[in-house]
C-alpha positions as CSV (number, residue, x, y, z in Angstrom):
1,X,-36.7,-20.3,1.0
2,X,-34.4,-22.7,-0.9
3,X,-35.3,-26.7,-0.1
4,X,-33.7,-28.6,2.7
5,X,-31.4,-31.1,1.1
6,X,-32.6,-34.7,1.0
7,X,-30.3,-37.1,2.8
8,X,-30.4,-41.0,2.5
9,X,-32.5,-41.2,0.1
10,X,-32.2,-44.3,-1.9
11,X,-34.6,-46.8,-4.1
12,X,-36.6,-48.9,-2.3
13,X,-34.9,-52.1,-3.1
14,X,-31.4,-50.8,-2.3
15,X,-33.1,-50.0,1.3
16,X,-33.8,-53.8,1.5
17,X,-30.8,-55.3,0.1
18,X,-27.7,-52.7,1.9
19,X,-27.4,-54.2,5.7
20,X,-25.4,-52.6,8.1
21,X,-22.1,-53.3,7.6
22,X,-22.6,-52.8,4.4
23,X,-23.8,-49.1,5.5
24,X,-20.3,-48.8,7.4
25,X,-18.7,-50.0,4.4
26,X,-20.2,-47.3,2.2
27,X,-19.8,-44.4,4.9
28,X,-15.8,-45.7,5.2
29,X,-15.7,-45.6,1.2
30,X,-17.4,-41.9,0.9
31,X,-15.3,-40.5,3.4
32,X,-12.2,-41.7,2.3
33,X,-13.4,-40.4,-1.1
34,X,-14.5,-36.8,0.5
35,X,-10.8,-36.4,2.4
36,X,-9.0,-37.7,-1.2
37,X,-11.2,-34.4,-2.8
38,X,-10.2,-32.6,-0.2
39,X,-7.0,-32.7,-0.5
40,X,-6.7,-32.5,-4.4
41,X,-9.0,-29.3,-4.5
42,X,-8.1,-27.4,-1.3
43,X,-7.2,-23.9,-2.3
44,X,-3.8,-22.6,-2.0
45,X,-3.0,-19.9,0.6
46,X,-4.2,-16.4,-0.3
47,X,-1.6,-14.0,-0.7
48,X,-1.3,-10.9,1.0
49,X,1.8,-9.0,1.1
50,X,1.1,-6.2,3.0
51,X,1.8,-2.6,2.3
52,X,5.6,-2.7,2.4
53,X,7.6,-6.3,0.8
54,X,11.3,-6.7,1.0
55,X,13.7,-7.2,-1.8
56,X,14.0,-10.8,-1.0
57,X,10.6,-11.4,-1.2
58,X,9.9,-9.5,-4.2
59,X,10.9,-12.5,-6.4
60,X,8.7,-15.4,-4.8
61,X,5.7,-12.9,-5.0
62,X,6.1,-12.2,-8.5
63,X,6.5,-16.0,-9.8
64,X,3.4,-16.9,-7.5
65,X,1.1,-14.6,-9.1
66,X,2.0,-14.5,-12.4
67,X,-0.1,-11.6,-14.6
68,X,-1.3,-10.5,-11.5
69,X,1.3,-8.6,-10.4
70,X,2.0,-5.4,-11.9
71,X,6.0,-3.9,-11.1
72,X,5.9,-0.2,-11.4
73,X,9.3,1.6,-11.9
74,X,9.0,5.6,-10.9
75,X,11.9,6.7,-11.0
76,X,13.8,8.9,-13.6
77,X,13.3,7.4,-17.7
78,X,16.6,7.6,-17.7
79,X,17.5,5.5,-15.0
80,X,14.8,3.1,-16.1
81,X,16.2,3.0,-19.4
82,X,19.7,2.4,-18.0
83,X,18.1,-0.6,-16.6
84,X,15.2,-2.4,-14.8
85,X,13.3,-5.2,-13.1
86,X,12.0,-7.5,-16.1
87,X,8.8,-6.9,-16.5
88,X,8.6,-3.3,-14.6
89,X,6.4,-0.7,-16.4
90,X,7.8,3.2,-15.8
91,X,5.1,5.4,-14.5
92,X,5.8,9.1,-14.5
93,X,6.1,10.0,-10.8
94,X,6.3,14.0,-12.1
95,X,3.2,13.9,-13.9
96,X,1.0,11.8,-11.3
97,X,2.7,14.2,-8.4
98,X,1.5,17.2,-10.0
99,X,-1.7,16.1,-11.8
100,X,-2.7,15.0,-7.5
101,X,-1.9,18.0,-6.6
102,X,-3.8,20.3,-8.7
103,X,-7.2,21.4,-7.9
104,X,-8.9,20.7,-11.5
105,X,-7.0,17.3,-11.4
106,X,-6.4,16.4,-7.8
107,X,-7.2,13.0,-5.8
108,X,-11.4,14.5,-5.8
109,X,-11.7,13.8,-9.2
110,X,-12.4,9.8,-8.8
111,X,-13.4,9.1,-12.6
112,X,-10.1,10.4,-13.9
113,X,-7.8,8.9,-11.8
114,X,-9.8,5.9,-12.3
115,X,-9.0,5.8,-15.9
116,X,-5.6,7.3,-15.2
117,X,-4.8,4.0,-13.2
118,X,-6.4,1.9,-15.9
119,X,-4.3,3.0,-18.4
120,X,-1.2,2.0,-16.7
121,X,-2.8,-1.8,-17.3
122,X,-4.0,-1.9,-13.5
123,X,-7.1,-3.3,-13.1
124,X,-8.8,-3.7,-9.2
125,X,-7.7,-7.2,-8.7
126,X,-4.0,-6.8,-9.2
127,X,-1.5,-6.8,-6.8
128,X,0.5,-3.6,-7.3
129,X,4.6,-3.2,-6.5
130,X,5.8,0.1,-6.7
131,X,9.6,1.0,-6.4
132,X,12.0,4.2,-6.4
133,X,15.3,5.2,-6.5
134,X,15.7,4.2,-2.8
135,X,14.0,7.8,-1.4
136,X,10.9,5.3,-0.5
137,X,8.7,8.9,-0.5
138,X,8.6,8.2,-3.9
139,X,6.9,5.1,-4.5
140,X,5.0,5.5,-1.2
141,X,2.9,8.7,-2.7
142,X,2.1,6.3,-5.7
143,X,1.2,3.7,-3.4
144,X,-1.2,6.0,-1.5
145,X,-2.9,7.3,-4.4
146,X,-3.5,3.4,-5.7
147,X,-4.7,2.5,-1.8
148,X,-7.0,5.5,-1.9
149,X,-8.9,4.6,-5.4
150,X,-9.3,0.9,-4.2
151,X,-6.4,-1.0,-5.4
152,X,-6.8,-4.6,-4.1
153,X,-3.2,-5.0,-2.9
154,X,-0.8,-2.3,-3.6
155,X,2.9,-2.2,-1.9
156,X,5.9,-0.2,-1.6
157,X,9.2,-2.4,-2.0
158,X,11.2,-1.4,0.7
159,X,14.8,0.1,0.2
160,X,13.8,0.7,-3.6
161,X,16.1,0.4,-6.4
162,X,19.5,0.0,-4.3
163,X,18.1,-3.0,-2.3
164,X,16.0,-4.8,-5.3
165,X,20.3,-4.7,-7.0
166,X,21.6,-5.9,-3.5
167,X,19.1,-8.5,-3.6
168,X,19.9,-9.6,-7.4
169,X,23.4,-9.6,-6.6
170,X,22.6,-12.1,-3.5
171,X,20.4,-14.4,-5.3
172,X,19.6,-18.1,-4.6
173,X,16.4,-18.6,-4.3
174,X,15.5,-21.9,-6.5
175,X,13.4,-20.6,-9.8
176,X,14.0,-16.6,-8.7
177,X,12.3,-14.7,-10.8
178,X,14.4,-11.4,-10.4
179,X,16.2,-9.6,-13.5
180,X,17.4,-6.4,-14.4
181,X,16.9,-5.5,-18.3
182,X,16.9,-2.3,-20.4
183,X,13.9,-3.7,-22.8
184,X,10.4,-1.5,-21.9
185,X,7.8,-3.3,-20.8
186,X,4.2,-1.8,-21.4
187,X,0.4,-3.3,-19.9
188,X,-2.6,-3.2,-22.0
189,X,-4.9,-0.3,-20.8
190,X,-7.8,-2.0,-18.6
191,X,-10.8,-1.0,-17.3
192,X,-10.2,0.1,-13.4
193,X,-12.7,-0.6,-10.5
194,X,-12.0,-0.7,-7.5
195,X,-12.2,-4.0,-5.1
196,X,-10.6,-2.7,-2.0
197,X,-11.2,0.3,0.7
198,X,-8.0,2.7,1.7
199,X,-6.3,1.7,4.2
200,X,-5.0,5.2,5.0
201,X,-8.1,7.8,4.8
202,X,-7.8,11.0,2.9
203,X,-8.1,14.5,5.3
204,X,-9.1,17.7,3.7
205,X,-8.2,20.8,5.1
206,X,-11.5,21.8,6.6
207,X,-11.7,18.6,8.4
208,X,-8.5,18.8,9.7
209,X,-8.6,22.0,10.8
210,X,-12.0,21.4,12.9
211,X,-10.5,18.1,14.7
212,X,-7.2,20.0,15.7
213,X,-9.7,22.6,17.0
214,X,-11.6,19.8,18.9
215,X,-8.2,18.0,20.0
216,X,-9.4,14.9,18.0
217,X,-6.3,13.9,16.6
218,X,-2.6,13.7,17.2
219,X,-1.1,15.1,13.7
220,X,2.7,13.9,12.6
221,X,4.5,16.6,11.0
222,X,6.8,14.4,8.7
223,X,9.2,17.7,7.5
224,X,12.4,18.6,8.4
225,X,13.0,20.1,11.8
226,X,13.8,23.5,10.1
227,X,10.3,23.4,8.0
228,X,8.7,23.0,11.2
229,X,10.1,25.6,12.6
230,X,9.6,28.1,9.9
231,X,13.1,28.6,9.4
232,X,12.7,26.9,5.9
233,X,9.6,27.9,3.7
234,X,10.1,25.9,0.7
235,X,7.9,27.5,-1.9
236,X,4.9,28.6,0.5
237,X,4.1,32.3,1.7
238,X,4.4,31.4,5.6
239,X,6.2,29.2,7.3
240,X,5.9,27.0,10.9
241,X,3.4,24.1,11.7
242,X,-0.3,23.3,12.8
243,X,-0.9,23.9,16.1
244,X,-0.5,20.9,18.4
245,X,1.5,19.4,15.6
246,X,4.4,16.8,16.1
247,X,7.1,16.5,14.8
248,X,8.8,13.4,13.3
249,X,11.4,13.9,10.4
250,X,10.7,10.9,7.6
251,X,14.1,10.6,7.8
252,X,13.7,9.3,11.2
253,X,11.7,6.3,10.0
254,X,14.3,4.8,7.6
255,X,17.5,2.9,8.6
256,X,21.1,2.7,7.4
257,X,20.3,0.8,4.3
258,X,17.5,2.7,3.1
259,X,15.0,1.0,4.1
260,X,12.1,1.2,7.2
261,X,12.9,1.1,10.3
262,X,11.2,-2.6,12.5
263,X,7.8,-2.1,13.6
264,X,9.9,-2.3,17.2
265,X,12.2,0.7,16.3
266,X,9.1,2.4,14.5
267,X,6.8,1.9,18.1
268,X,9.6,2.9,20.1
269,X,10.2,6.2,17.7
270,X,6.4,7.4,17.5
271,X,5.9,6.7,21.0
272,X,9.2,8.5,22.3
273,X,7.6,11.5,20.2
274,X,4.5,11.3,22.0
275,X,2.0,9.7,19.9
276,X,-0.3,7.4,22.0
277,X,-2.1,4.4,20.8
278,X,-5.9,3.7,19.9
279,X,-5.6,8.1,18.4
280,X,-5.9,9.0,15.2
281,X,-2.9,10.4,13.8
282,X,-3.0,12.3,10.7
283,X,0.0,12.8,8.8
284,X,1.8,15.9,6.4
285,X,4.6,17.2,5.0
286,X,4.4,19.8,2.3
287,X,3.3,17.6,-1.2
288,X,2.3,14.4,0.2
289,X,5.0,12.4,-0.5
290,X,6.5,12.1,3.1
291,X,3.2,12.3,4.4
292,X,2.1,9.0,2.4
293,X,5.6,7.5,3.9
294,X,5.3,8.3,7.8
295,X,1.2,7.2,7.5
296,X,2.5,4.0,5.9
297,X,5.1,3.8,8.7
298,X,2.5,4.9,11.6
299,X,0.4,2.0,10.5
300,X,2.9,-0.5,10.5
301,X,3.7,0.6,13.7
302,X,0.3,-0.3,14.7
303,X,-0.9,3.7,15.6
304,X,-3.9,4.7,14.3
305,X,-6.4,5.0,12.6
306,X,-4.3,6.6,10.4
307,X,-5.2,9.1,7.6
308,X,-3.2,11.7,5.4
309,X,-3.7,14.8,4.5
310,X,-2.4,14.5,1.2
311,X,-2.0,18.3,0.3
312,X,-0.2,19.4,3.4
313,X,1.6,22.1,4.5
314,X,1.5,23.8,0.9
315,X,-2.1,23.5,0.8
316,X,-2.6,24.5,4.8
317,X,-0.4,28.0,4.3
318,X,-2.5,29.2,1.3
319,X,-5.0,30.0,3.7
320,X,-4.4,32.9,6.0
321,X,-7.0,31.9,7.9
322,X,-5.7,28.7,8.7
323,X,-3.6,29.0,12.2
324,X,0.5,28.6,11.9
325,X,2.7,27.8,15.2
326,X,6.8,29.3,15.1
327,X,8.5,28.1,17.6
C-alpha cells in the first residue's frame, strides 16, 4: 500500500514561531499560488471530431493538431495530381477495395492490414481525414477499414472534394490552413497499433445469417431499389435481398450538395423505413462501400448498435445455401 501523504508537517521551531494569522497568511499565499498553476498548466480541450467533419471545419482541425493529423486523398492519381489539399497523401482506394475484399487478404488478416496502415505513415494516435471525389462511399469504406483496426480518430470529410473547393473558395477563417497544390506529399512508414475499439462492428456471414434467423437484428439494405429487387445483379449469380431486409438507398442519406443528410432528416428517414431504436441494425450493399456509408449514417442518427457486414450482398449470393427474397 503506498504511504498516506504527510500534511503540516513542519520543524519544530517554525511550529512555535508561525501564529495564526500568520497560518491564514500562508493558506491565502498557497492558494493564490495553486489557482495561478492552475491556470497556467490547465490542459487544453481534447479534440474529437467525430466520424464525419465539415469542409469548414476541416481547416481549424488541421492547424490545431499539427503532425497529428494525417489528410488522405482517395480519389483517382490523376485527379490528385491535377490538384490537392496541402499536405494530403493519395492512398489507392482500388488496391485497399480489392485487397479487403479478397479472402487471402481480406479485413481477417489483422497483421497485414496493420502494416498496410502503417505504411501509409498512420500510427494509432493520429487523427485520420479521409476525402473523395464527393461519392462519400468512397472515403467512408476507408474510414471503416481504419475504425475497424483501431484508428484513434478517423473521419470522413463530408461532401468530399467538391465541398473542401467550395470551402477554399469561401475562406476567412483568420490563420486557415486550407490549400490546394499539385506537389505529393508522402508520411514516413510507422509502426501501427491500435489505441481505439470500432465503432461500427464487423458481421460475417455466418453470424448474420443466424441473427436474421433468430429476428435479432433489423438489416439496412443500402442498394439501389432495383438491386433489391433482383432486377439488377451486378456481377453476382443471383439476385434479391436477405430476408427481412430493408431497404434504404445510400442515395437517400445524402443531400443536394453532396453531403449527409442532419441527424433530424437522417432519424426521420430510418425511422419512416421502419428501423426502431435501441436494435441492432446491420448494414450491406454489395462491396462494402455503401454499407460503410449508411452504418456511418445509422450511427449518426443515433440507431444502433450498429455493425456492417463488410462483404455484403456479393459475398451473401455465393452461397446457395444462404436464403434470397424477390419481390
Amino acid at each position: 500500500m503506498w504511504p498516506s501523504p504527510r500534511r503540516g508537517i513542519l520543524p519544530r521551531t517554525m511550529k512555535r514561531t508561525i501564529s495564526p494569522l500568520s497560518n491564514l497568511a500562508l493558506a491565502g499565499v498557497s492558494l493564490l499560488a495553486l489557482l495561478s498553476a492552475c491556470r497556467t498548466t490547465a490542459s487544453p480541450e481534447p479534440v474529437s471530431p467525430g466520424a464525419l467533419v465539415s469542409a469548414a471545419e476541416l481547416g481549424p482541425l488541421l492547424a490545431r493538431l499539427g503532425d497529428d493529423a494525417v489528410v488522405l486523398d482517395v480519389r483517382e492519381r490523376s485527379a490528385y495530381d491535377a490538384g490537392h489539399l496541402t499536405g494530403a497523401v493519395w492512398l489507392s482506394l482500388a488496391e485497399w477495395e480489392a485487397l479487403s475484399l479478397a479472402n487471402d487478404t481480406g479485413l481477417s488478416h489483422e497483421a497485414a492490414w496493420r502494416e498496410r496502415i502503417g505504411s501509409v505513415g498512420i500510427d494509432g494516435d493520429d487523427f485520420v481525414f479521409v476525402y473523395d471525389g464527393g461519392k462519400l462511399t468512397q472515403a467512408a469504406r476507408i474510414w471503416f477499414v481504419l475504425q475497424h483496426f483501431g484508428a484513434a480518430s478517423a473521419s470522413v470529410v463530408d461532401g468530399g472534394w467538391p465541398a473542401l473547393v467550395r470551402g477554399l473558395e469561401s475562406q476567412t477563417a483568420p490563420g486557415a490552413t486550407l490549400a490546394i497544390t499539385t506537389a505529393p506529399s508522402t508520411r514516413p512508414a510507422v509502426r501501427f497499433e491500435p489505441n481505439a475499439s470500432a465503432s461500427i462492428g464487423l458481421v460475417e456471414r455466418g453470424a448474420l445469417r443466424l441473427a436474421i434467423k433468430r429476428g435479432d437484428v433489423q438489416v439496412l439494405d443500402a442498394r439501389t431499389t432495383e438491386e433489391y429487387r433482383g432486377l439488377d445483379l451486378r456481377s453476382n449469380s443471383r439476385g434479391g435481398h436477405l430476408p427481412g431486409a430493408i431497404s434504404l438507398p445510400h442515395t437517400r442519406l445524402i443531400d443536394e450538395q453532396g453531403c449527409l443528410k442532419s441527424i433530424d432528416e437522417l432519424q426521420r428517414l430510418l425511422a419512416g423505413a421502419g428501423f426502431e431504436r435501441g436494435r441492432p441494425v446491420i448494414t450491406h450493399c454489395d462491396g462494402g462501400g455503401r454499407a460503410a456509408l449508411a452504418a456511418l449514417a445509422a450511427q449518426r442518427a443515433g440507431f444502433g448498435p450498429v455493425l456492417n457486414y463488410y462483404l455484403s450482398f456479393g459475398d451473401w449470393s455465393k452461397d446457395s445455401t444462404c436464403p434470397v427474397v424477390n419481390d
